[in-house]
C-alpha positions as CSV (number, residue, x, y, z in Angstrom):
1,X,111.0,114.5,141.2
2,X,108.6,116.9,142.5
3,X,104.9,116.1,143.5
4,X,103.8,118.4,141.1
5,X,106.3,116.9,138.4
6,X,104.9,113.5,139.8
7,X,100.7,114.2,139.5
8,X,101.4,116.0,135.5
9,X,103.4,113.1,134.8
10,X,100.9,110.5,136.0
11,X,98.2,112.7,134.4
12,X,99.8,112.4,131.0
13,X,100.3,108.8,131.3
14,X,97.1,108.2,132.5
15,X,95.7,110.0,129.6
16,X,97.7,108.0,127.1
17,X,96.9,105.0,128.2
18,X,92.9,106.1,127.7
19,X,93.6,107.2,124.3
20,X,95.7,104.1,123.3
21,X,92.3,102.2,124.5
22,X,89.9,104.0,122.5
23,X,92.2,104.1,119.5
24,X,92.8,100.0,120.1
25,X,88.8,99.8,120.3
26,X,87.7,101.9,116.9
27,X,86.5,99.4,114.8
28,X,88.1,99.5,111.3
29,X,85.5,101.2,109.0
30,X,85.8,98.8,106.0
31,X,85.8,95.8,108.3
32,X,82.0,97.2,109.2
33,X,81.0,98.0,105.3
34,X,82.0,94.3,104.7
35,X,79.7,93.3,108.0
36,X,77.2,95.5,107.0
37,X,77.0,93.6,103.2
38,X,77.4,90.3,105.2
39,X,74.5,91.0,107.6
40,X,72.2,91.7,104.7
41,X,73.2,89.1,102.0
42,X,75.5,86.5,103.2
43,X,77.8,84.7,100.3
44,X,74.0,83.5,99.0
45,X,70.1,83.9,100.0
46,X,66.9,83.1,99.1
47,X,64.1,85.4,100.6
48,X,60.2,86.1,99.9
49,X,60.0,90.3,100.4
50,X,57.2,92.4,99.5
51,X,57.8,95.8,98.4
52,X,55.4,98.6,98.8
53,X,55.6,101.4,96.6
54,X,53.9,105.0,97.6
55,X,53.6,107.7,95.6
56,X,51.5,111.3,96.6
57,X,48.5,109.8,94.5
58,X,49.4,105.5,94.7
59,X,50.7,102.8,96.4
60,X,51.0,99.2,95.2
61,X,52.8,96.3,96.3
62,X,54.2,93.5,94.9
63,X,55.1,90.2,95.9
64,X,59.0,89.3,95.0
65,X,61.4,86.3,95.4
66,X,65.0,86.7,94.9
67,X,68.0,84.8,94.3
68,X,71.3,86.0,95.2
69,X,75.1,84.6,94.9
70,X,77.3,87.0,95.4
71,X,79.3,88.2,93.7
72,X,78.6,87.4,90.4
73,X,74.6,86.4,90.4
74,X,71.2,87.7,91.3
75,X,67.6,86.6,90.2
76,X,64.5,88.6,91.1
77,X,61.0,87.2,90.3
78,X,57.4,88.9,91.1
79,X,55.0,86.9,92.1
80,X,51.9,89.0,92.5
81,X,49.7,91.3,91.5
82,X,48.5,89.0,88.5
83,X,49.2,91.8,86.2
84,X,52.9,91.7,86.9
85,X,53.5,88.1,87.7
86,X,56.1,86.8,86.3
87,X,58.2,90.0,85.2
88,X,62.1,89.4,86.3
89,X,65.1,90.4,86.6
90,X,68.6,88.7,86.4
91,X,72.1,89.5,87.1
92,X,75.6,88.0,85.7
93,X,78.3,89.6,86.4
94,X,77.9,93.3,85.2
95,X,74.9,92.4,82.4
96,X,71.2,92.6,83.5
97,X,68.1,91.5,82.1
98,X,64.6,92.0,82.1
99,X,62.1,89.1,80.9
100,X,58.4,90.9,80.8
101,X,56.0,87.7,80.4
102,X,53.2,89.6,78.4
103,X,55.4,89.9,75.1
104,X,57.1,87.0,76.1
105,X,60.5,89.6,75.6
106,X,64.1,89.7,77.1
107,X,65.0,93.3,77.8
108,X,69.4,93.7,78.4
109,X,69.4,97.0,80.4
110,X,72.6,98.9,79.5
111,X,74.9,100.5,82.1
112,X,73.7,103.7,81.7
113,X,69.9,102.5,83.3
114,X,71.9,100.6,86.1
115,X,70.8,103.7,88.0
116,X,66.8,103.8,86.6
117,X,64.4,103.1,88.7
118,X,62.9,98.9,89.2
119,X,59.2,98.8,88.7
120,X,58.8,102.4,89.5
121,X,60.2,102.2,92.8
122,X,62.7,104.4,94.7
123,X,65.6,101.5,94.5
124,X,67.6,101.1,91.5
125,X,68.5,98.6,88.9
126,X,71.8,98.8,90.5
127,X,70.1,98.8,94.2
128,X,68.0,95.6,93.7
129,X,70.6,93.3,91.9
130,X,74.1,94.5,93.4
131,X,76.0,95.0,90.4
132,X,78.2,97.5,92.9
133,X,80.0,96.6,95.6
134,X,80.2,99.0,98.3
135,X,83.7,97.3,100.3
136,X,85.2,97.1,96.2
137,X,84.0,100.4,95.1
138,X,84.4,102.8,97.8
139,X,87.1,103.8,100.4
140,X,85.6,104.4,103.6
141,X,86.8,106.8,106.7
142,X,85.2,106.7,110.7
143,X,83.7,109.9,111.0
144,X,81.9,109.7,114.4
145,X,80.8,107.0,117.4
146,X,77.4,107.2,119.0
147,X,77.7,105.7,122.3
148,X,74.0,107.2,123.3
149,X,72.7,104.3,123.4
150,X,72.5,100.8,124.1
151,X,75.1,99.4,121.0
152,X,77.4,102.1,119.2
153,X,76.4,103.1,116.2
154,X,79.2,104.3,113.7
155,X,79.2,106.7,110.6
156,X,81.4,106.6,108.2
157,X,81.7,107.9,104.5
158,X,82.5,106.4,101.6
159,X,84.2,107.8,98.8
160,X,84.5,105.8,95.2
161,X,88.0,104.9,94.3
162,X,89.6,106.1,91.2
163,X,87.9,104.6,87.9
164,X,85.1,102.7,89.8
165,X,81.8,102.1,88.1
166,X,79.8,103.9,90.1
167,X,77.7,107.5,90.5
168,X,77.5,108.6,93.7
169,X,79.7,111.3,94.9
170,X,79.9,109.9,98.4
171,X,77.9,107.5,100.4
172,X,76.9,108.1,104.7
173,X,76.6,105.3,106.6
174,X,75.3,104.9,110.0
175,X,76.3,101.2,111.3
176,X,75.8,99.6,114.7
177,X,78.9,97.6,116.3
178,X,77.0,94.4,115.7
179,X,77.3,94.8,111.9
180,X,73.4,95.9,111.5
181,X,72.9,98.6,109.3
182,X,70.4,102.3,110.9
183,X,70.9,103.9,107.1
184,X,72.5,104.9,104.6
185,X,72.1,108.6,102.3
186,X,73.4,108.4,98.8
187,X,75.1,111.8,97.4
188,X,74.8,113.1,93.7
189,X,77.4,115.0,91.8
190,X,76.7,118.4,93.3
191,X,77.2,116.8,97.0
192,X,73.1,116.7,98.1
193,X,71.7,113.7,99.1
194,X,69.8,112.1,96.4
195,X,68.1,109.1,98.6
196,X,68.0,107.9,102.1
197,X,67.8,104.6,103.4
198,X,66.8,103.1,106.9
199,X,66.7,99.5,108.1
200,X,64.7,98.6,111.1
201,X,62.6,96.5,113.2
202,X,65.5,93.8,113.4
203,X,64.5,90.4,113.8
204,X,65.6,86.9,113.7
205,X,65.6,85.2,110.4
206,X,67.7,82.6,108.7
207,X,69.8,82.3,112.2
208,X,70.6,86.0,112.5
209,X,69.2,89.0,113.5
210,X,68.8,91.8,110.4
211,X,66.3,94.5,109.8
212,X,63.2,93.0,108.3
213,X,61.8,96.6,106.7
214,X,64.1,98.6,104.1
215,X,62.5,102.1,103.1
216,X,64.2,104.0,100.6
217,X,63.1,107.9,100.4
218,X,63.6,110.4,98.2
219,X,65.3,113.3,99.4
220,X,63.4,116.1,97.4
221,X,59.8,114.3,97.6
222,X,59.1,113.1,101.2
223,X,55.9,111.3,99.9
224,X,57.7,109.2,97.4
225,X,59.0,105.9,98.9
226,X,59.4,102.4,98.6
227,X,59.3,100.2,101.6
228,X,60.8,96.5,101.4
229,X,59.9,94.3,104.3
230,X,61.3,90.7,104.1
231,X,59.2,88.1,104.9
232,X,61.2,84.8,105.0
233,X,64.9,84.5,104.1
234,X,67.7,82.0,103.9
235,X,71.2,82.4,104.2
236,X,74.5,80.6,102.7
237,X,72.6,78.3,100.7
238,X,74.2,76.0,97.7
239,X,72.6,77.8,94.7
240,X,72.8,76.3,91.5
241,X,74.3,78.4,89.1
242,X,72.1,77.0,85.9
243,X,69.5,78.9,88.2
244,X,70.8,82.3,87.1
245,X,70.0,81.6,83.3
246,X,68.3,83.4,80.6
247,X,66.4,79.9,80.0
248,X,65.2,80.2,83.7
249,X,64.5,83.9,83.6
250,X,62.2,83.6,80.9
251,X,60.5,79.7,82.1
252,X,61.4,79.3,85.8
253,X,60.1,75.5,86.0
C-alpha cells in the first residue's frame, strides 16, 4: 500500500471512529423529555410557589400550594390574597375541578377550557395541573447541541402522535445534559409560537437542583406574563390519595 493510500485510509478511519463517538454520545431525546418532567415533578411533590401575574396596566400575586401525583392527581390551593383564598383546583385523571369558596360552588371544567387561562394568568388549565404528558403525547427528534458553554444544552422538537389529546402543533425544547429545563415555545395550528417558557436561577431544593423561577410569555404581547418562583418543595412523597377528593377541594381540614 502506498503512503498516500496509507494517510486517506487512516484519515477515514480516524474520522469514523470520531463520528461513531459523537453518535454513541447523543443523548436519546425522549430519555431527556422524561428527565426534564422528572426534574420538575418527580413521581409526587408538595411545593409553596407564588405566582406573579403582569399585565400592561396590573400585576398581582398570589400565594399557591400544590399537590401533585403523577400521573393521575394534582391539587392546587391559593392561599393569599384574602380575596382569593381558598379558590382551587383539582385533577383526576382527565376531569378538573374548580371549588370557588365565595359561592361555596364546584365548577367541572370541560376539555375544551383545558387550554383557558388559570386565574388570569399566561399558564393554562392544562399547564398548571398536567392533564398532558409531554413523553406520552409527543414524539420527539434532536435537532441541535450547544456545547457553548459550560453543560450542553439540547433542542429538540416535539410533535403530537396520532389521536393525542392535545393542541399544540409542535413543542421546542431547549434542555441541558443534566436534565434541567432553559425553555420551552409552544406552536399553534398555523406553526407561530403561541407562548414561551424559561426556567432559571437553578437551585437546590428537595435534594436536587431545578429552576426555582418559571415565566411564561406571550408571544404577541411582550408585557403580558406570569412568573412562578417556587418557594419550598418536596419530592417523592407518600401522598394520600383521599387527598385529591372533591370533599377535600371544597373543606381542606
Amino acid at each position: 500500500m502506498s503512503h498516500k493510500s496509507f494517510t486517506l485510509t487512516a484519515l477515514i478511519l480516524t474520522l469514523a471512529v470520531y463520528s461513531f463517538r459523537a453518535l454513541a454520545q447523543a443523548p436519546d431525546a425522549e430519555q431527556l423529555v422524561a428527565g426534564m418532567e422528572d426534574t420538575l415533578w418527580s413521581d409526587s411533590n408538595h411545593g409553596r410557589f407564588a405566582m406573579r401575574i403582569e399585565s400592561e396596566y396590573w400585576t398581582r400575586t398570589l400565594e399557591l400550594e400544590a399537590w401533585m401525583d403523577r400521573p393521575e392527581y394534582t391539587l392546587i390551593r391559593i392561599h393569599a390574597p384574602k380575596k382569593e383564598a381558598g379558590i382551587g383546583s383539582l385533577r383526576i385523571g382527565d376531569a378538573m375541578w374548580n371549588y370557588l369558596p365565595k359561592v361555596d360552588r364546584t365548577i367541572k371544567i370541560p376539555p375544551s377550557m383545558m387550554l383557558q387561562p388559570w386565574m388570569g394568568s399566561n399558564f393554562s388549565n392544562d399547564d398548571l395541573v398536567k392533564e398532558s404528558s409531554f413523553v406520552e403525547d409527543y414524539t420527539h427528534e434532536l435537532v441541535e447541541t450547544d456545547d457553548s458553554g459550560e453543560v450542553p444544552v439540547y433542542r429538540i422538537v416535539s410533535t403530537p402522535r396520532p389521536d393525542a389529546p392535545v393542541v399544540w402543533s409542535r413543542l421546542e425544547f431547549r434542555i441541558r445534559a443534566d436534565a434541567i429545563p432553559v425553555s420551552a415555545a409552544y406552536y399553534g395550528e398555523r406553526d407561530q409560537v403561541v407562548k414561551r417558557m424559561t426556567y432559571d436561577q437553578i437551585e437546590t431544593m428537595g435534594g436536587r437542583r431545578i429552576p426555582t423561577r418559571w415565566t411564561m410569555v406571550d408571544a404577541d404581547n411582550p408585557e403580558s406574563r406570569t412568573v412562578i418562583t417556587i418557594e419550598s418543595i418536596e419530592f417523592d412523597l407518600p401522598l394520600d390519595e383521599a387527598l385529591f377528593s372533591l370533599r377535600r377541594l371544597r373543606n381542606p381540614q
